[in-house]
C-alpha positions as CSV (number, residue, x, y, z in Angstrom):
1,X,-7.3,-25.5,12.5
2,X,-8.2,-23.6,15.7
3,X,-7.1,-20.5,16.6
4,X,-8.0,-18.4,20.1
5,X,-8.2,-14.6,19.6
6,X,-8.5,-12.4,22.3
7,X,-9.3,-9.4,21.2
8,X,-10.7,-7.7,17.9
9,X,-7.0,-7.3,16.8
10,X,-5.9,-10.5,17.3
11,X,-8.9,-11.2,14.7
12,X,-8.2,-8.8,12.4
13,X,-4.5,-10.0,12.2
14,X,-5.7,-13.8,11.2
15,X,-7.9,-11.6,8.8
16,X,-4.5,-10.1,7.7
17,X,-2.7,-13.0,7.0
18,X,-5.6,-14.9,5.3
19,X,-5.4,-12.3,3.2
20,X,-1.7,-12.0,2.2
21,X,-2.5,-15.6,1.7
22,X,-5.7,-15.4,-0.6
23,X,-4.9,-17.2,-4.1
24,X,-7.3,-16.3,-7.5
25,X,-11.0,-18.2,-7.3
26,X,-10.9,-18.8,-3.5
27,X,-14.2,-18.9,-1.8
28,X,-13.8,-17.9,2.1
29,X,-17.2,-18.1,3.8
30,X,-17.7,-16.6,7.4
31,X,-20.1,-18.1,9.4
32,X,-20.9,-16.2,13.1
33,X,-24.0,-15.2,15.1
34,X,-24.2,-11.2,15.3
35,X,-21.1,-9.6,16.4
36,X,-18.9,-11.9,16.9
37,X,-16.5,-10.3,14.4
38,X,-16.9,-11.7,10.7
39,X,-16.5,-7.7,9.4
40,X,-13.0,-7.4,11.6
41,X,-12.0,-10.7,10.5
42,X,-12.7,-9.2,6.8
43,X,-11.0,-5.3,7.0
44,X,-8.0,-7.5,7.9
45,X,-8.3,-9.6,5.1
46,X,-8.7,-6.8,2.9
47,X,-5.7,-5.1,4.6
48,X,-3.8,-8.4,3.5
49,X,-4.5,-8.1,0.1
50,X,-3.3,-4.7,-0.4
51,X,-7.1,-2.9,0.0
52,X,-6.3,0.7,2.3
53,X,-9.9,2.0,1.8
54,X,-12.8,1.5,4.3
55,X,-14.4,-1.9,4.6
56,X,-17.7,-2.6,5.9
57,X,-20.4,-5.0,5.4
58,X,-22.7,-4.6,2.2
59,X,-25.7,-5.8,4.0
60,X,-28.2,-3.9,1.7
61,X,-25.7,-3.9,-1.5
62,X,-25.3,-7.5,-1.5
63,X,-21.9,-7.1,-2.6
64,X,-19.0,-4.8,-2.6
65,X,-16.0,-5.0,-4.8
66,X,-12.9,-3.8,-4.1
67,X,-9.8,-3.5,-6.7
68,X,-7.1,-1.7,-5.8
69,X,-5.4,-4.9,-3.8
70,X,-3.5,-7.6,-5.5
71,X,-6.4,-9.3,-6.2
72,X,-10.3,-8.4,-6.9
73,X,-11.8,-8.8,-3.7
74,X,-15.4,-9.7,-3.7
75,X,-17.1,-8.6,0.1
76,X,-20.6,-10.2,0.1
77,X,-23.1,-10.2,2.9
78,X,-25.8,-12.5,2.4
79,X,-27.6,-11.7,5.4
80,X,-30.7,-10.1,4.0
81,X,-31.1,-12.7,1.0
82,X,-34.8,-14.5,1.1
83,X,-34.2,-16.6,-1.5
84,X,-30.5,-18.2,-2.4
85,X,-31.1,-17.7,-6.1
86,X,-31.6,-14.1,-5.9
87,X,-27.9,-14.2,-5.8
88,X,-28.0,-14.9,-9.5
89,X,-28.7,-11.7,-10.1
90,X,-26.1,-10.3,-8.5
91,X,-24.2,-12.1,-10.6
92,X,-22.6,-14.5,-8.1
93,X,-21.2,-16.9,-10.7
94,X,-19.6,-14.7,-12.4
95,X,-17.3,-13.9,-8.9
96,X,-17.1,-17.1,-8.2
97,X,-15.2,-18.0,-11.7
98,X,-13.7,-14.7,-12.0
99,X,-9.6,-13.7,-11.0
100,X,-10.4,-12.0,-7.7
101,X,-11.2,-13.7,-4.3
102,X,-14.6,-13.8,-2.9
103,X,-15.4,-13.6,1.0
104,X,-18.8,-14.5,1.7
105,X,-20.2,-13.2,5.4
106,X,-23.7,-15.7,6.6
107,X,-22.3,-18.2,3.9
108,X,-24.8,-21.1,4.8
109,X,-28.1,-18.9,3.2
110,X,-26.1,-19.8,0.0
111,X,-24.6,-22.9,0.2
112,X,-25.6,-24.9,-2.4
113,X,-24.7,-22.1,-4.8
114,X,-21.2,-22.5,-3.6
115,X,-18.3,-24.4,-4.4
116,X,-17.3,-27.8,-2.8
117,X,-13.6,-26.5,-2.0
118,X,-14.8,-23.7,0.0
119,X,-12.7,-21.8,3.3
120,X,-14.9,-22.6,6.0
121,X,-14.5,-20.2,8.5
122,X,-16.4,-20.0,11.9
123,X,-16.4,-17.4,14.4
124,X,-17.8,-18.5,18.2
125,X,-18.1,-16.3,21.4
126,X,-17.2,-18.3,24.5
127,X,-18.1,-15.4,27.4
128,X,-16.7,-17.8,30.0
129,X,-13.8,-17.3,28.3
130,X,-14.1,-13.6,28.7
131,X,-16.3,-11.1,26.3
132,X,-13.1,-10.5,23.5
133,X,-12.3,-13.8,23.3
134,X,-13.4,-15.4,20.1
135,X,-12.8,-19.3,19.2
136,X,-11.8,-19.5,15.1
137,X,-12.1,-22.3,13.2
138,X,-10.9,-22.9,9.4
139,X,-11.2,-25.7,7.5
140,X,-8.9,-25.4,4.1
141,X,-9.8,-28.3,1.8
142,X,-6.5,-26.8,0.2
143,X,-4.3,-27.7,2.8
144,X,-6.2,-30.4,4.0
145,X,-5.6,-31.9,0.2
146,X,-1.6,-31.1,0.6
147,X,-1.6,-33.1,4.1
């Protein structure tokens, strides 16, 4: 699925409703050069799931976890990781099989740590399309499996 946003808003609403659809044991990763919005996409999601408290990337934490929403949420940022199993003792495992949903930002430093039925999701400037808009793609192996 493709979605245009035009605006930080517009992303952080498709955030939103990932989030109010977010099941126990998803895996969403964000893939996205430097500001192209994976931390607006995620403060929506964590709006959809309930979370009112400030969300920003846990670049030197690792990880952030939130619990006040419907579900766990589990905020990684990868970025900073040398070496993918580092991540093991962060205790990544343990998220991944746990009852909250994960959201993982610079997903492809990890990916062979991660699941097969992963959220891809992929954020893309286009500037000819003008400096807001962003080009969204997600592929759901969930709803690709109901199809």
């Amino acid at each position: 699925m493709i979605i245009d946003s035009n605006s930080a808003r517009d992303t952080y609403l498709l955030g939103k409703e990932c989030g109010r659809q977010a099941l126990p044991g998803q895996v969403y990763c964000l893939h996205g050069d430097l500001g192209t919005g994976k931390t607006v996409f995620t403060q929506g999601f964590a709006a959809g799931l309930g979370i009112s408290e400030p969300v920003s990337s846990p670049t030197f934490t690792i990880i952030q976890i939130y619990e006040e929403g419907r579900l766990p949420f589990y905020h990684f940022d990868v970025y900073r990781i040398s070496d993918p199993e580092e991540m093991y003792e962060v205790g990544l495992d343990e998220y991944l099989e746990g009852e909250g949903v994960c959201l993982i930002e610079w997903a492809d430093l990890i990916e062979d740590l991660l699941p097969d039925n992963k959220i891809e999701i992929r954020i893309e400037k286009d500037l000819d399309r003008g400096f807001d808009y962003r080009k969204i793609t997600i592929e759901n192996p969930f709803l690709d499996q109901e199809a």
